[in-house]
N, C-alpha and C positions, 0 to 999 in steps of 0.2 A: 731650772729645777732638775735634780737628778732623780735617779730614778736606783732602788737600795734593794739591795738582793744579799741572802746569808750566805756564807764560804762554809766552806767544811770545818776552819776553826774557827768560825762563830764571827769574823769580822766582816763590817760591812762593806762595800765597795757599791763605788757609782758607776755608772754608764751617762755619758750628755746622751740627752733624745736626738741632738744635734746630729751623731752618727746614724740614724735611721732615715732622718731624711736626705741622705745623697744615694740617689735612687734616681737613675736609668728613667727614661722615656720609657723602657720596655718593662719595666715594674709591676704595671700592672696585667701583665700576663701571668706573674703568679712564677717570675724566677726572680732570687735572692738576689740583691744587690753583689755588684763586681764577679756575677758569674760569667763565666766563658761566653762567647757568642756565641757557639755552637751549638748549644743548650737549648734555643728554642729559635721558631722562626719571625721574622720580624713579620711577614704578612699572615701567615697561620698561625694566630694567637693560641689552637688549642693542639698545636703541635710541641712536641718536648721531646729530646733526645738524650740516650744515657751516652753514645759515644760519636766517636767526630764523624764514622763512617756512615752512621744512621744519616744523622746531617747531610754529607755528602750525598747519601741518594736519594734525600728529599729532591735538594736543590735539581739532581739530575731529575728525578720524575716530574715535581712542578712547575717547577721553578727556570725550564731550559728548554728550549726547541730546536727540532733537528733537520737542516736546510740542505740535501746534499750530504754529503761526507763530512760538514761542520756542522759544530756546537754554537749556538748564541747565546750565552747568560741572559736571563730574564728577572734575576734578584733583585730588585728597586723598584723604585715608584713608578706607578703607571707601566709595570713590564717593563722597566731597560734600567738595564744595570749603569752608574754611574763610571765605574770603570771598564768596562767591556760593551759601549752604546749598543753597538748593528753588527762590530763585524764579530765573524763568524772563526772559532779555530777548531785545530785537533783535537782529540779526545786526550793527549797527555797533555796537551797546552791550557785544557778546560781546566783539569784537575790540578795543574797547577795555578792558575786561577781561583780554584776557592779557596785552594791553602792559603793563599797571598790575599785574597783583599775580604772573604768572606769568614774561614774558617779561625782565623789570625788577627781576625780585627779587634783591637781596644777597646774601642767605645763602643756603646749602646744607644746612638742616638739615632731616634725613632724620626723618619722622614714625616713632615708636617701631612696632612691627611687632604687633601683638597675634597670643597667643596662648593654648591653653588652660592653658598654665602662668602667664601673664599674670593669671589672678583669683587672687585671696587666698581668699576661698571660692563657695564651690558651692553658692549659697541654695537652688535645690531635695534637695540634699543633706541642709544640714542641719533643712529643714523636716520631712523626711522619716526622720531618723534614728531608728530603731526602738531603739537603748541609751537615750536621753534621756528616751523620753515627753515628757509636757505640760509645756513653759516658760512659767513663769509672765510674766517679763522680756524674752518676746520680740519685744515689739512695741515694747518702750522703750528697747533698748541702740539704739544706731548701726552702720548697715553700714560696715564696714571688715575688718580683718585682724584685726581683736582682736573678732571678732564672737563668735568662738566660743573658749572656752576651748582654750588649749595645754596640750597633752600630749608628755609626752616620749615619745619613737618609739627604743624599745630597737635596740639593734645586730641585722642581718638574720644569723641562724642560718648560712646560706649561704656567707658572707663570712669567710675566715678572720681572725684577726690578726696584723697585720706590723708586726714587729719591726724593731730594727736590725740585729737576725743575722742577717736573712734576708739582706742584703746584703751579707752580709762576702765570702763566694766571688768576687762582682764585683769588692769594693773589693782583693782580696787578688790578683788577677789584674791589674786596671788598675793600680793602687799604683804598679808597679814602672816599667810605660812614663809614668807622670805624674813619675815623680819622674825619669828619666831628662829630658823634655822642660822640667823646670825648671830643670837644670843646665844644658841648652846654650842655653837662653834666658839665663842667666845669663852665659854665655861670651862669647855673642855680646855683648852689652851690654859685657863687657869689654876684648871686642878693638876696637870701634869708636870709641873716642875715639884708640886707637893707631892707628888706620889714618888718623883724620884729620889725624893727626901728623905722619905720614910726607910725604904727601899736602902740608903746608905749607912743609917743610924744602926742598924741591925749586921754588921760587918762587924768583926774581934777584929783587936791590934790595929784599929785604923783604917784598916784595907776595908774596901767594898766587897762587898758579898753578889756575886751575880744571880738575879732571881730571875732573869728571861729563861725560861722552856726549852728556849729555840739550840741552847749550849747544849740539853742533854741528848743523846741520842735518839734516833726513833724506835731504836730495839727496846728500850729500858720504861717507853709507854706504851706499847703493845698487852692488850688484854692479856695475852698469851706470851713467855718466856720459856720456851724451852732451848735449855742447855745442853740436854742429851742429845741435840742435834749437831754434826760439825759444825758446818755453816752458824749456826746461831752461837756456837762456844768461841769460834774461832772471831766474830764479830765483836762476842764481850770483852773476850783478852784473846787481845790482836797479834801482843808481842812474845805472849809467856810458852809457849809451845815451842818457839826456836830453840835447838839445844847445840846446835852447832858452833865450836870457838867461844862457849859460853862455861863460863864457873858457878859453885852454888852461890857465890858472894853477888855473881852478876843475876840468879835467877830471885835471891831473896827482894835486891833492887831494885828488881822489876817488882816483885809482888809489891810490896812498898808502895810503889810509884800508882801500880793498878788498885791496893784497899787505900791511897790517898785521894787516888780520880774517882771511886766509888763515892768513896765519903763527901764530895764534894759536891759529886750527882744530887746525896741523899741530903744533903744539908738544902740547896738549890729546893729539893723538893719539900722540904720541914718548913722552908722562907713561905714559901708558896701557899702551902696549904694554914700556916700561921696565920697569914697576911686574910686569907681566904675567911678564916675561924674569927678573928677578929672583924670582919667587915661585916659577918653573918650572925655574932655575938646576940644581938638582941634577938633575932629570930630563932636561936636556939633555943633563950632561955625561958620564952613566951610557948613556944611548943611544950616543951617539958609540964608549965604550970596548969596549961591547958588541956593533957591526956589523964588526971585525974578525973573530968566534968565529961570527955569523951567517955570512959572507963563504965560511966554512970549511966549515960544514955543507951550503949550500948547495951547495958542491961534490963533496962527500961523497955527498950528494942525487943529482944528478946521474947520477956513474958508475954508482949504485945502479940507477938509471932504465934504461942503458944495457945492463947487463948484463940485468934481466928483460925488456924488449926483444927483445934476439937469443934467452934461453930461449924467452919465446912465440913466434917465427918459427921457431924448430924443432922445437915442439908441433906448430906449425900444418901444417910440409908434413913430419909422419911420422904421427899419430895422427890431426887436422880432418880433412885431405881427404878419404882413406880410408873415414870415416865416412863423411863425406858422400855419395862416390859412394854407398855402401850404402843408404843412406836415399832415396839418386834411383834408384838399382834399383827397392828397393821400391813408391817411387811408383807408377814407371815401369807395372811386373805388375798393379797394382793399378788402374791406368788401362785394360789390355790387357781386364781382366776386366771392367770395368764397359762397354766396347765391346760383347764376348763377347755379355753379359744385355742390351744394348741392341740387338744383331741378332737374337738370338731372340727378344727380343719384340715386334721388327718382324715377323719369319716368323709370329708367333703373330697379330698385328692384322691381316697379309696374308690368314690365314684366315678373314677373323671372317663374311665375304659368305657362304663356302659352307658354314658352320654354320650361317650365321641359315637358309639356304635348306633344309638336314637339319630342324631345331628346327620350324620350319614346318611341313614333312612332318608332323611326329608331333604337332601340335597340342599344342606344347609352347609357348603364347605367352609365359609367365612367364620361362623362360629367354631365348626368343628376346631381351625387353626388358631384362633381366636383362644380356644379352652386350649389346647394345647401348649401353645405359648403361656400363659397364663399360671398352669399347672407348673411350667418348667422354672417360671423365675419364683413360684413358690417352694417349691424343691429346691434349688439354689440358696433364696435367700432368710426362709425361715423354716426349712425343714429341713437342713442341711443336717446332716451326719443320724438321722432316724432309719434304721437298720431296717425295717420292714419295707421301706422305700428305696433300697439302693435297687435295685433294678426296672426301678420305672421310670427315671428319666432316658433311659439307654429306649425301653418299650415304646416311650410318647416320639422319638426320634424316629425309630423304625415304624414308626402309626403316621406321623409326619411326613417318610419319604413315598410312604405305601399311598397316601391322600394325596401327593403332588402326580406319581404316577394315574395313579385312579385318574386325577383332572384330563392331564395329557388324554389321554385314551378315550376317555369319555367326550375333549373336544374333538377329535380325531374323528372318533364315529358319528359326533351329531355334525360335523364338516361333511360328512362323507351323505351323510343322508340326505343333506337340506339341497344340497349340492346338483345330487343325481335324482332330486324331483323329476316326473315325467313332464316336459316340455307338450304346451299344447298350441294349436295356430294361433287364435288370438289371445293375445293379450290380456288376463285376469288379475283383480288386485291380489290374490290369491297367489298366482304365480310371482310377484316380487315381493312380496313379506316375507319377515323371515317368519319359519314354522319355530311353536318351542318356544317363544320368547323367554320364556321364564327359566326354561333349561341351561337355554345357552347365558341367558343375564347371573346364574348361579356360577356356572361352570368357568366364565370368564371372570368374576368375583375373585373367586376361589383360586387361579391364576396368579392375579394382580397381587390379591394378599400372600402368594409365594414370591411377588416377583420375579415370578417365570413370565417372558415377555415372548418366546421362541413359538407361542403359539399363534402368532402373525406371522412368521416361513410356514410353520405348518400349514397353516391356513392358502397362504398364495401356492406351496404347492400340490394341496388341496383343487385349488381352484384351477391352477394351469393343468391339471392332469384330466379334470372336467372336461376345458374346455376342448383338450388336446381330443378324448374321446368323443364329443360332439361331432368335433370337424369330420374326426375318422366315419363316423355310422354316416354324416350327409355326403362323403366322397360316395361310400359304397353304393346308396341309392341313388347315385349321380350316375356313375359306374355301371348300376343293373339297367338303371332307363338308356343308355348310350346305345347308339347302333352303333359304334365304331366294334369291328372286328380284330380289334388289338387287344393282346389279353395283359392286364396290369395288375399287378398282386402288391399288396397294401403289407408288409413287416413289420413290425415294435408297435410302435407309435402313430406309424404310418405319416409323420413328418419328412417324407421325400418328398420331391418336385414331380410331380408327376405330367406323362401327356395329355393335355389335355386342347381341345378347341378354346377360342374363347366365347361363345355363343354356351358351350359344358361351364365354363369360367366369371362368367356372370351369372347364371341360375345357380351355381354353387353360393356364390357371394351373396346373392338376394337370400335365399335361405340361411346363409352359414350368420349374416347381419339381426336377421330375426331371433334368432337362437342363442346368438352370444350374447344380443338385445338383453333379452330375458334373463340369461346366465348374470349379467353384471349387474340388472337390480338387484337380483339376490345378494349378489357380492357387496354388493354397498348397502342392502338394508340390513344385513347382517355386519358390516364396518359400523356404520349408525350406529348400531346397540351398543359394539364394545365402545365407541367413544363416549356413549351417554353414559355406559358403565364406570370406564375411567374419570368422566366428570361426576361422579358420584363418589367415587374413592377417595378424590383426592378432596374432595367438599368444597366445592363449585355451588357461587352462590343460585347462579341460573339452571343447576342439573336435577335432574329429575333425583326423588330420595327414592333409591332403592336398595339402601341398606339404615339397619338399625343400629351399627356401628360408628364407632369414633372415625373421622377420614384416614386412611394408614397410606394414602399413596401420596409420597412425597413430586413437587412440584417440578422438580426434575423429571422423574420417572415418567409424571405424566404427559412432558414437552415430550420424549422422548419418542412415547408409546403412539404420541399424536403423529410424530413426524412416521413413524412406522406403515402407521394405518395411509397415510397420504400416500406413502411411496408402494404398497400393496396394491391398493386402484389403481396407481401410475401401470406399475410394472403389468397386472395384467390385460388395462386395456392395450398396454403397448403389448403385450404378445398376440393378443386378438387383429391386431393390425398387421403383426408381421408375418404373423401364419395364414391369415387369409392372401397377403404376398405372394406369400413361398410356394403355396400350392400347388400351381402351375409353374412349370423348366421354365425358364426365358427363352428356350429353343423353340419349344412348341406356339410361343405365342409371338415369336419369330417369323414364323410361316403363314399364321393366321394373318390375314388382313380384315381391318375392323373396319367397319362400314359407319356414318356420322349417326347413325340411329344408337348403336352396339355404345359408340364410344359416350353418347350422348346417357344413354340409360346407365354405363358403368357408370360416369361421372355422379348421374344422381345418387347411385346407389352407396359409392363411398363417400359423399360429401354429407347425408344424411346418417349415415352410419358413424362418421368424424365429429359430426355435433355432437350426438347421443353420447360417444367415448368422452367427450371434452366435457360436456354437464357431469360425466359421472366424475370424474377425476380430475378436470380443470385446466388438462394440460393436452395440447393438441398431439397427437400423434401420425408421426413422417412414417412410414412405412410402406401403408396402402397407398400414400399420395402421392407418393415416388413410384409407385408401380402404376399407379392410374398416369404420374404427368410421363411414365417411359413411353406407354402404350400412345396419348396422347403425340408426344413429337414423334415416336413411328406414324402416326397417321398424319400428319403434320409432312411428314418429309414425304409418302409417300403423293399427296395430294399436291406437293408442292413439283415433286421434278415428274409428275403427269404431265399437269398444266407447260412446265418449265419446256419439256419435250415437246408438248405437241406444238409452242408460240415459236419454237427453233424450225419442228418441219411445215409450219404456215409462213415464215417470215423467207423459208428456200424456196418455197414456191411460189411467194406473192411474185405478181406479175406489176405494182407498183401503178396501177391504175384507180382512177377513182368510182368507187363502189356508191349505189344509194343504200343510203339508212331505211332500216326497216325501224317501223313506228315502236317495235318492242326494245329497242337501242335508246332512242327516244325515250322512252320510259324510264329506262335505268339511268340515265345521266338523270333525270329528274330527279330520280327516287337519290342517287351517290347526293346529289346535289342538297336534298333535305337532310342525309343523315340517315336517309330507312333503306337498310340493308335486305327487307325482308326477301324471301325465295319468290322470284315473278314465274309466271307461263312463259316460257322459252320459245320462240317460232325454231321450228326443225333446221332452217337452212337460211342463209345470209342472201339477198338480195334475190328471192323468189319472187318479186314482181309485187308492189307497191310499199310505199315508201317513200324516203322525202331525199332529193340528190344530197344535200343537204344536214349536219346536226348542226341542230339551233341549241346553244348556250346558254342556258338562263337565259332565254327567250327571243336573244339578238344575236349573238354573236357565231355567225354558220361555220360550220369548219368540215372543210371536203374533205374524204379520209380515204382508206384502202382497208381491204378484208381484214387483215392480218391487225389495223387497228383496231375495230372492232372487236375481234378475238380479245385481246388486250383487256377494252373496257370489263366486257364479258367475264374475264377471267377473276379483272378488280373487284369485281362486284359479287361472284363466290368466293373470293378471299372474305370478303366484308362481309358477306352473309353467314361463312361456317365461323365465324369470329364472333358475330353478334349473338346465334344460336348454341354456340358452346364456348363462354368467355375463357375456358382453361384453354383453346388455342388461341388465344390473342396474339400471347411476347410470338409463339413460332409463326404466327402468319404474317406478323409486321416486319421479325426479318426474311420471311420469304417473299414478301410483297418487294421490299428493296430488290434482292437479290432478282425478282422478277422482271423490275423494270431496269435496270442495268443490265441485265442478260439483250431486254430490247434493245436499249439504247447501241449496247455495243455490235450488238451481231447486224443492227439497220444500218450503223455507220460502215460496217465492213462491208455490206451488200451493197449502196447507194455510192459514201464517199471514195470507200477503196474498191468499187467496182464489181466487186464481187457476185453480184447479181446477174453480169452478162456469162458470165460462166454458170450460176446455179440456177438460174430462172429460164437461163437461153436467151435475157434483154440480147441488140444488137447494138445499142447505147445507150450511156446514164444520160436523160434530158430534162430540162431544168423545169418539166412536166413532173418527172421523178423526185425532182430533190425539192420542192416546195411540197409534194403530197408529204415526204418521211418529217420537214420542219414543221406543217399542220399538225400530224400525228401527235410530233416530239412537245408542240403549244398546247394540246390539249392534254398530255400526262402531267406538265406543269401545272393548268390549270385544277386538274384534281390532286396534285397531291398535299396540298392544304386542306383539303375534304380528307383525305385518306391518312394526312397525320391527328387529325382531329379525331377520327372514328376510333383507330389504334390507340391513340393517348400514349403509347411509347414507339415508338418508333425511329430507333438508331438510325444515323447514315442519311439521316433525311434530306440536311444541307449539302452531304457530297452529290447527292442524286441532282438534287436541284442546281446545283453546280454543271457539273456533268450534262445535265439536259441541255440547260442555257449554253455552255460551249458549243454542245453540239449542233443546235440553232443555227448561231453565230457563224461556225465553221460551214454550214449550208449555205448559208446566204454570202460567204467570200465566194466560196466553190462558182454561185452563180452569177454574180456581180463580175468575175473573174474570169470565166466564157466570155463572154459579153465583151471586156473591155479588152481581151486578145485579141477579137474579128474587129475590134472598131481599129484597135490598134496597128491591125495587119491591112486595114485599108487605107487610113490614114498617111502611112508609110510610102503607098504609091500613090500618093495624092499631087497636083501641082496644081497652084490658083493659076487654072487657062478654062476658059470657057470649052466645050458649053455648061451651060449653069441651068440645072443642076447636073452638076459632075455625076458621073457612073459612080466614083466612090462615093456619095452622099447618099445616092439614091443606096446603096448595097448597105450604108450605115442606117438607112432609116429602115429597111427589110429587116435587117439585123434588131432590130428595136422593137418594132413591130413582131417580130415572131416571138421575143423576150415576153411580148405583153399578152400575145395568144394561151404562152405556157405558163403563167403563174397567174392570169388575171383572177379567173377561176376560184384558182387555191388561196393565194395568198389573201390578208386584208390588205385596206388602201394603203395602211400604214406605213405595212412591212413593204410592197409594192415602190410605195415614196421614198422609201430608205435607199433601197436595191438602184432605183433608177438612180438618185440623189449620188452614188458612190460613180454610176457608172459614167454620170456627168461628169463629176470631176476628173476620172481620168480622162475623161474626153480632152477637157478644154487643157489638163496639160500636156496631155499630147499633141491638140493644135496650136500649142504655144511653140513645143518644140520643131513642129514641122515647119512655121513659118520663120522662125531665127534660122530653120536650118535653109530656106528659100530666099530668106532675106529680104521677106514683104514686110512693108511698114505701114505705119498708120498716114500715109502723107492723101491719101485721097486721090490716087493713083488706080489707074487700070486694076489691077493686083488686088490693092484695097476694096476697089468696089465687085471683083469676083467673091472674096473672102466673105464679103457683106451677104451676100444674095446666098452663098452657101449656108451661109451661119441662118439667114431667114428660111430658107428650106429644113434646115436642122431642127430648131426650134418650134417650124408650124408641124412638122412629124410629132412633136413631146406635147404640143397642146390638144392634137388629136387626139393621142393616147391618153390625154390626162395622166400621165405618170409621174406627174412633179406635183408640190402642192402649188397652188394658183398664182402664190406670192412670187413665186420662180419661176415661172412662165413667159415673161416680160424678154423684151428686148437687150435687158439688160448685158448680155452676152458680148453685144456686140462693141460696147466700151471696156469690158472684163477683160475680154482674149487679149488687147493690146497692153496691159498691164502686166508686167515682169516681177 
């Protein structure tokens, strides 16, 4: 089927469709079949160029990457160009490059598009398929589409089946308009050979007459023909204005030719409209018959018109008007009224000065601002532009700022007065009420409802200037009562640090606590009201009703006002805390030393005073408590390297002897022992004559001591006592207690193990008389310091102490075990099994023993005594192991043998003597040991 388009002279011409569809892969990007390839890009479908160069520096910015000094085409599928894959060239070898295979190409054939439906199979799929197991053939079929066996893939459950029934409804619905539009496709077909018929009949001389439209031009159907225009004359007659090489014979032949083409337009159009006149014939002549019977009615119409005409004119002037006046009555009264309510409420805004000036009077601010406001949005909104009134909104403004001042002033002075009540000793309900309630419940109203909030700074620096002058008048009579002959003069504020004692420094504080006491009820029964105020403002279901107003304080303002007031109590208790601090230098109370009575009454005095601050305001304040725990570790450190001093010049002069216990010693291990720290009677002086040689242990266990231990306990026990009587020294006497007994530990080891003692005591030797009293000692700090972590409850460094102690135990008893077995060892050496029996050496090794058990028996327990002797054995017997390999006595039962024997029975009946083994080792057994290697 072709497809029929008109020519300029009227003939038709086909085109096959057939040409439209040879069309490029790239077609559908929207370029014209057999266009350049340059023109668009094959991968940026919404890219289009007008010239080759555009193109070219696509290609170079997209479409190319730059490796080094070379270019690599990237124009093809998946990024690599099919003629230029990887390598890489110069930038004139690029460019001739796309002239040749990109910019010069013929076809437009679009590389196929891969995708995942693009693979036939899914090698890691079916490598991995868990139905198959191991394929034997899988390494010898070929990859392709038939790689893996097909299977039929049944119909999806899902998917119904469709029928041809399912279609009948449509086909049964459309059926009836398809077969209607084949009949009059059929009709049509039928009538148009008759119409070309007609069409021919109406041609002179034979010839057809052409009546298509489409021949005449479009200028000659135009509503509009104007000729006086070039264009439009030079369009009608195209030819006749050439005059050039031309005759009248050639211009007449032209005219001719042009009133022959005219006539033939006009003819064309006579066919037409004929044709037209003829088809429409009946409809003409029916009109015509029928505008006589129209002609009639219209007249009919008419009268009809005429007559409801003059009805509604005499509607209008017996029933309209009538109305109407009534309706303008109405208006009328209803205008009179709204005058009426607009005079009185001018007389009503004429009053509003000599209310606001009543409302005043009675310190009514709320209303006052209340009517003010009021007035103003009636002035605004419905007395706007009334002439006798233009200067009283500007008046109610400046009456407005005059009432916000007035509040200020007026809270100012009733702060000032309630403030500097005269303070009396005790305590009255009188003295923490606030005075005025109703004053100040007006005047803070009156505030809120300006949103002036600035009168809470007011207020605290109100109150801190209070307090500041309190403090000042109790320095001064601090000052006059003082015998100090030092003269101190008080400036401003009189917020300097002044000198003062601290004995002047605690009777300031008792007093300055009483008074600030008092000062901060007021400050908080006076906070009380404005919040019970503000809970009224803002209409607060639980707050007291003290206004007969709508709520006007929004819930914001009153979080805000709330948080205000908390932080006012905050801030001035905390300046009451810091200026009773600051008082006194830190220099002055440098010099002072405070006694546990002084530090003990300070403590009461600020921890009592830090409640009271903390109920008012909730929040504790550091200040005072930093200045009480300063003073507290001065007396701390100074109690501490007392003690520390003097356990230094007792431990220089112990003479490392053993002392009796006096029964008040005795007592205190009891009392450490229970837990009760409390202050005992002291006896004056250490071993005045009765007393036990003796301290008993929890009722068994005795331990021989020396002076300087005792000092020690003595000491432990006012550490434990001023800790129990004043818990703020606790943290410092727990680490002075360590620091205490480490100072012992170390300075005993240096006098006892490193000798030191024969140079600071004048010893003439360390004897193991010596060194079991310093290990008793060292037994018994171990034994309390489980008592002594217990009482502390914190107590750092505990386990290195205990560490510490126990090494140094330890090292006591090598030190003595270690004498011992040098003299047995230095006899042994000149020993020979030769009678007589007992050898001079045995007998000097059993002296040797026996004086070991004169000097610790005493001191040590059995235990430690069984240990000492227990080490001093074993080196024995391996020393006479080695003396007899070195002798080359054997076990044969020999002369030699039976010397060794009788030595060894004299060695052993010395240890049974002494009891210095436990029983189980006392035995003969020795005597089969020694020959075992």
């Amino acid at each position: 089927m072709a497809n029929t388009r008109s020519a300029g002279d009227g003939t038709p011409t086909a085109e096959p469709t057939s040409a439209f569809r040879k069309l490029s892969t790239a077609s559908g990007s929207g370029i014209a079949p057999g266009a350049p390839s340059w023109q668009s890009c094959y991968y940026c479908t919404r890219e289009h160029f007008k010239t080759v160069s555009d193109f070219v520096n696509h290609l170079r910015t997209r479409h190319c990457t730059r490796e080094g000094g070379s270019f690599v085409c990237r124009y093809g599928f998946n990024g690599v160009c099919a003629s230029l894959p990887l390598d890489g060239v110069s930038d004139r070898d690029y460019d001739a490059h796309v002239a040749k295979y990109h910019v010069n190409q013929q076809t437009r054939e679009m590389p196929p598009e891969w995708g995942v439906y693009s693979a036939a199979q899914n090698l890691p799929a079916v490598l991995n398929d868990p139905s198959r197991g191991k394929q034997s053939n899988l390494f010898t079929k070929k990859w392709g589409e038939h790689f893996v066996d097909r299977s039929h893939v049944p119909a999806s459950p899902r998917l119904p089946d469709i029928t041809h029934a399912d279609f009948s409804v449509y086909l049964g619905s459309i059926g009836k308009r398809y077969r209607w539009h084949e009949r009059r496709q059929q009709q049509l077909e039928r009538d148009k050979p008759m119409e070309n018929g007609g069409q021919s009949s109406l041609g002179s001389g034979g010839q057809t007459t052409p009546t298509h439209l489409g021949a005449v031009p479009e200028i000659f159907l135009k509503s509009q023909l104007q000729l006086h225009h070039p264009a439009t004359f030079k369009q009608v007659f195209p030819n006749y204005m050439q005059t050039s090489a031309s005759t009248p014979e050639t211009h007449q032949q032209t005219g001719r030719q042009l009133q022959e083409q005219l006539s033939h337009y006009l003819d064309m159009v006579e066919v037409k409209i004929a044709q037209q006149v003829s088809q429409k014939s009946g409809a003409f002549f029916h009109a015509m018959t029928t505008q006589h019977a129209i002609l009639a009615e219209m007249e009919q119409a008419a009268e009809q018109v005429r007559q409801l005409r003059a009805a509604l004119a005499q509607l209008h002037s017996h029933s309209v008007v009538d109305s109407f006046k009534v309706l303008r009555y109405a208006q009328r009264r209803q205008h009179y009224n709204l005058t009426l309510d607009k005079l009185r409420l001018m007389a009503t805004v004429h009053k509003t000065q000599p209310m606001l000036q009543l409302l005043l009077g009675t310190q009514d601010y709320v209303a006052a601002l209340d009517l003010i406001g009021t007035t103003q949005e009636i002035l605004s909104a419905e007395l706007l532009g009334i002439h006798c009134f233009k200067h009283l909104p500007m008046q109610l403004s400046e009456m407005e700022k005059l009432i916000d001042k007035m509040l200020t002033t007026e809270f100012e002075r009733y702060a000032a007065s309630d403030l500097n009540r005269p303070l009396t000793d005790g305590l009255r309900e009188t003295d923490s009420a606030c005075a005025e309630e109703d004053k100040l419940v007006a005047i803070v109203m009156g505030l809120l409802r300006k949103q002036n909030f600035l009168f809470v700074q007011s207020y605290q620096q109100e109150a801190i200037a209070t307090i500041r002058a309190i403090i000042k008048q109790l320095l001064i009579e601090v000052l006059a009562r003082s015998d100090s002959d030092q003269e101190i003069s008080l400036t401003g504020h009189g917020e300097q640090a002044l000198e003062l004692t601290l004995p002047e420094w605690i009777a300031l504080l008792q007093r300055s606590s009483q008074a600030l006491v008092s000062i901060l009820e007021r400050i908080k029964a006076v906070v009380g009201i404005m919040q019970q105020t503000a809970d009224a403002a803002v209409g607060a279901q639980d707050a007291v009703n003290l206004i007969d107003s709508e709520a006007f304080l929004s819930p914001g303002h009153h979080e805000q006002l709330h948080s205000q007031l908390q932080q006012l109590l905050q801030a001035v208790c905390h300046y009451c805390h810091e200026r009773c601090a600051n008082i006194v230098s830190p220099q002055s109370l440098e010099k002072s030393t405070a006694s546990e009575q002084e530090l003990t009454q300070l403590s009461e005095i600020v921890e009592q005073f830090g409640e009271t601050t903390r109920s008012i305001c909730g929040v504790a304040s550091v200040p005072l408590q930093l200045a009480l725990k300063v003073q507290a570790s001065r007396y701390a450190q100074r109690f501490h390297s007392e003690r520390k001093q003097k356990l230094s010049l007792l431990l220089d002069q112990e003479r490392w002897r053993q002392v009796d216990i006096p029964h008040e010693f005795q007592r205190i291990i009891e009392r450490m022992a229970a837990g009760d720290y409390a202050k005992p009677e002291l006896g004056n002086l250490i071993g005045n004559g009765g007393g036990n040689p003796v301290l008993l242990v929890e009722g068994k266990q005795p331990y021989t001591l020396v002076s300087a231990s005792l000092m020690l306990i003595r000491m432990l026990y006012e550490y434990g006592g001023s800790a129990q009587r004043l818990p703020l020294l606790a943290s410092y006497h727990a680490r002075n207690v360590v620091d205490l007994l480490r100072c012992f530990n170390s300075r005993s080891c240096q006098l006892i193990i490193g000798a030191g003692a024969m140079r600071v005591a004048g010893l003439k030797t360390i004897t193991s008389t010596n060194l079991a009293l310093v290990s008793r000692a060292l037994q018994l700090v171990l034994w309390l310091l489980p008592k002594l972590k217990e009482h502390f409850q914190a107590m750092s460094g505990y386990e290195a102490i205990e560490r510490d102690y126990q090494g140094h135990i330890k090292e006591i008893e090598n030190k003595i075990h270690g004498i011992v077995s040098e003299r047995l060892t230095a006899q042994l050496d000149a020993w020979e099994a030769r009678p007589p029996i007992p050898s001079q050496t045995f007998r000097h090794i059993s002296r040797h023993l026996v004086k070991l058990h004169e000097a610790i028996a005493g001191v040590l327990p059995e235990a430690q005594i069984h240990e000492i002797y227990g080490v001093v054995h074993r080196n024995f017997k391996d020393k006479l192991r080695e003396q007899l390999l070195k002798l080359n006595v054997n076990n044969n039962g020999g002369p030699q043998h039976g010397v060794v024997t009788s030595e060894l029975t004299f060695y052993m009946e010395t240890l049974r003597t002494l009891k210095a083994l436990p029983a189980e080792q006392l035995d003969n057994g020795i005597l089969e040991e020694i020959w075992l290697y």
